[in-house]
C-alpha positions as semicolon CSV with decimal commas, in nm:
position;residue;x (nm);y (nm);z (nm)
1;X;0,102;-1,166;-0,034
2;X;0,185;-0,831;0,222
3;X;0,124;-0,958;0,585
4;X;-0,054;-0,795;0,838
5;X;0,175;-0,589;1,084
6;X;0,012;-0,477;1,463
7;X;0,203;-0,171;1,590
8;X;0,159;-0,083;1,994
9;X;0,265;0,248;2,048
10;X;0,354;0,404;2,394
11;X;0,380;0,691;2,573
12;X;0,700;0,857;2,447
13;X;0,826;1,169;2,241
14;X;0,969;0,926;2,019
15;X;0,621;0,829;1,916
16;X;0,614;1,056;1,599
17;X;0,849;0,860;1,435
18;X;0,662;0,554;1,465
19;X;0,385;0,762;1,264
20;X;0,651;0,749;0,980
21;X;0,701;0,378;1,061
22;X;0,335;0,360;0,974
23;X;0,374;0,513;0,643
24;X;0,660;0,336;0,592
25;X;0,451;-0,015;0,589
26;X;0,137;0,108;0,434
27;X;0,359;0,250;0,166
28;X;0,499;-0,071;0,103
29;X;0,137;-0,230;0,095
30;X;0,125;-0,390;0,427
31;X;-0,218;-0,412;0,633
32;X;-0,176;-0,227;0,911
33;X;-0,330;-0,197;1,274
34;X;-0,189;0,065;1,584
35;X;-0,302;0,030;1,941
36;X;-0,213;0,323;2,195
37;X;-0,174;0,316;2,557
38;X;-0,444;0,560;2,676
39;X;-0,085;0,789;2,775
40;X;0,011;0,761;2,364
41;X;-0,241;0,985;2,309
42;X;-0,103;1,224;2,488
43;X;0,178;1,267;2,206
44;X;0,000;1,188;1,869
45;X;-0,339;1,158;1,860
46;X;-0,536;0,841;1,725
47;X;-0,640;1,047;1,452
48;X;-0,328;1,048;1,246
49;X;-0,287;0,664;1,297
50;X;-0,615;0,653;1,148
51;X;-0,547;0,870;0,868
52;X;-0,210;0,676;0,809
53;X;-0,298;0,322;0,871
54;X;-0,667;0,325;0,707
55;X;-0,788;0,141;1,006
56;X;-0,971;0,179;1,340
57;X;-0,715;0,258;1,555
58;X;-0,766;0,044;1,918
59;X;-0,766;0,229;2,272
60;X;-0,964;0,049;2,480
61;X;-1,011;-0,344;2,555
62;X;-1,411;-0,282;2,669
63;X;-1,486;-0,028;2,463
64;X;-1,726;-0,107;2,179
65;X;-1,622;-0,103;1,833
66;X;-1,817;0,125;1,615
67;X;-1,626;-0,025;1,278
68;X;-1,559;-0,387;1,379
69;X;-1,610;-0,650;1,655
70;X;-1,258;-0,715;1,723
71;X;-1,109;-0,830;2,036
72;X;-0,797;-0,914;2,152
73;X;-0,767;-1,221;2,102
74;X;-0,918;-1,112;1,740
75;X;-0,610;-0,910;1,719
76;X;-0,356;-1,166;1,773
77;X;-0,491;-1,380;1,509
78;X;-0,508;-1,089;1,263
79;X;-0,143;-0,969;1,277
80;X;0,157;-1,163;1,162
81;X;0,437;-0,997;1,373
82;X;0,385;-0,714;1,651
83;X;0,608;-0,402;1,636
84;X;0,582;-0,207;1,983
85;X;0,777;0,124;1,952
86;X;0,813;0,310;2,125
87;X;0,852;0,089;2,422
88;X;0,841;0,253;2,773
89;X;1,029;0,125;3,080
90;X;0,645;0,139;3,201
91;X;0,526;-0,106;2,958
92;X;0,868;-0,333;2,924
93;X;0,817;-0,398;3,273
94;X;0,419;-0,493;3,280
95;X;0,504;-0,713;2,962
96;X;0,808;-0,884;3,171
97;X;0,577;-0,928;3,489
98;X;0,275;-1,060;3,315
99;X;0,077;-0,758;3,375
100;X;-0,229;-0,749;3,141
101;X;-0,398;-0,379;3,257
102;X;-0,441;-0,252;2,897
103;X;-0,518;-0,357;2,570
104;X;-0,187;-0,378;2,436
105;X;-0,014;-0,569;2,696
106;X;-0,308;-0,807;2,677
107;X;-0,263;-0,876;2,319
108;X;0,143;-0,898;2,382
109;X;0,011;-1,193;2,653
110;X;-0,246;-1,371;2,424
111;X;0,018;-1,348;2,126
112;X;0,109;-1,672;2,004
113;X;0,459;-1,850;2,016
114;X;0,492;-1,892;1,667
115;X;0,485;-1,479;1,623
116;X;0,715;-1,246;1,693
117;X;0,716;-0,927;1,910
118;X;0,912;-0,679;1,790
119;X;1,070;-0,438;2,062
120;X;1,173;-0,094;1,981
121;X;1,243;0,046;2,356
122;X;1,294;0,435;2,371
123;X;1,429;0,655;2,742
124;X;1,620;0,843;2,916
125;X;1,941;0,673;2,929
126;X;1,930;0,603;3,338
127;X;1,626;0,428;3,285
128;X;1,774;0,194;2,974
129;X;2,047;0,104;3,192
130;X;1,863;0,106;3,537
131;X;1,914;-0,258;3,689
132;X;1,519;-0,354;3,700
133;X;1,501;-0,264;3,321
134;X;1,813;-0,429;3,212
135;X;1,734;-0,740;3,438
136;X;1,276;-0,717;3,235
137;X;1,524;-0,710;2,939
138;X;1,731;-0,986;2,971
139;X;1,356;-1,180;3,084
140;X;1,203;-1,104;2,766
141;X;1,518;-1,184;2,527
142;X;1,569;-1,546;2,701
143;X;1,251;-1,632;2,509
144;X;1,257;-1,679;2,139
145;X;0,939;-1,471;2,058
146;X;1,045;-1,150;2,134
147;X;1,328;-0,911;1,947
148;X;1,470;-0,598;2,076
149;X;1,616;-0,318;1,885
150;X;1,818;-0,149;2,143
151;X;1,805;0,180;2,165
152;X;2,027;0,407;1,987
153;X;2,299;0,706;2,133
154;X;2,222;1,066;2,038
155;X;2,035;1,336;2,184
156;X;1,762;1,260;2,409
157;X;1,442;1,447;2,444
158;X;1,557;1,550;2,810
159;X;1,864;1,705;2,670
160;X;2,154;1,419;2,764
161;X;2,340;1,311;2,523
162;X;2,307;0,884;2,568
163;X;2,149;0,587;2,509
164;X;1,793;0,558;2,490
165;X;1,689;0,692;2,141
166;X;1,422;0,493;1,978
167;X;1,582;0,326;1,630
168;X;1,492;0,550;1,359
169;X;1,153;0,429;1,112
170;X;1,399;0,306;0,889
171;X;1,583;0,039;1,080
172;X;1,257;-0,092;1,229
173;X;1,105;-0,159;0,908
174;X;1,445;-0,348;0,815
175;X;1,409;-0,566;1,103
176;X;1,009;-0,644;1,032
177;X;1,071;-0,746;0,652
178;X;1,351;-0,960;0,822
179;X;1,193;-1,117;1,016
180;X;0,869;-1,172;0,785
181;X;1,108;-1,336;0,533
């Protein structure tokens, strides 16, 4: 039986790939579920999440759904593993400080031990490697249910050639049916 995969996107160029991440998982027949940061939207719209996933696709922790009555604690209890990519330095560092302002750090909170949070972080290289991020980093991997796949080297979308490429589709779905096995 396919599991049920929750995929937080961010605010981040690199958030077009996770649309092929998307396909990736509904291609291989798993149910899936996005939630955007309201700044997400900025780069793909909900829309094509829609269109790819087959679901709702969630915004807004107190706005009503028109499809479903699902909340976040709903949403924890739906999904067998979280995938967050991209992951901003923004987000990393609510998540590491306990700061529940939207609907997908909220569900990140409310997840349960027993599942696992997939990180796929994705910036500009002086961010990846700025102290406060490294230091939120190290936070998050001391506990056991959260994964990071570091961010690759290559060319960034400011131009520098570094560190902070989001993992490509690909490697991220590796690391899900990893984990799920």
């Amino acid at each position: 039986m396919k599991k049920n995969i929750l995929v937080g996107v961010c605010a981040g160029i690199s958030s077009y790939k996770t649309c092929e991440l998307v396909r990736l998982l509904v291609k291989d027949k798993f149910s899936v579920k996005v939630i955007m940061t309201e700044s997400a939207t900025k780069f793909v719209t909900p829309l094509v999440f829609q269109a790819l996933s087959g679901n709702m696709v969630y915004l807004d922790m107190f706005a009503p759904a028109k499809e479903e009555n699902i909340k976040h604690i709903e949403l924890t209890e739906w999904a067998d593993i979280c995938v967050v990519a991209p992951l901003t330095a923004n987000t990393l560092s609510k998540i590491a400080g306990g700061i529940c302002d939207n609907l997908l750090t909220t569900v990140i909170c409310a997840m349960p031990e027993a599942k696992k949070i997939v990180f796929a972080p994705a910036m500009n290289t002086n961010m990846w490697r700025n102290p406060i991020i490294e230091e939120n980093v190290d936070k998050l991997k001391k506990l056991r249910k959260y994964t990071f796949l570091n961010p690759a080297s290559g060319l960034l979308a400011c131009g520098d050639y570094g560190e902070g490429r989001m993992q490509e589709p690909e490697e991220i779905y590796k690391k899900i049916n990893s984990i799920l096995r």
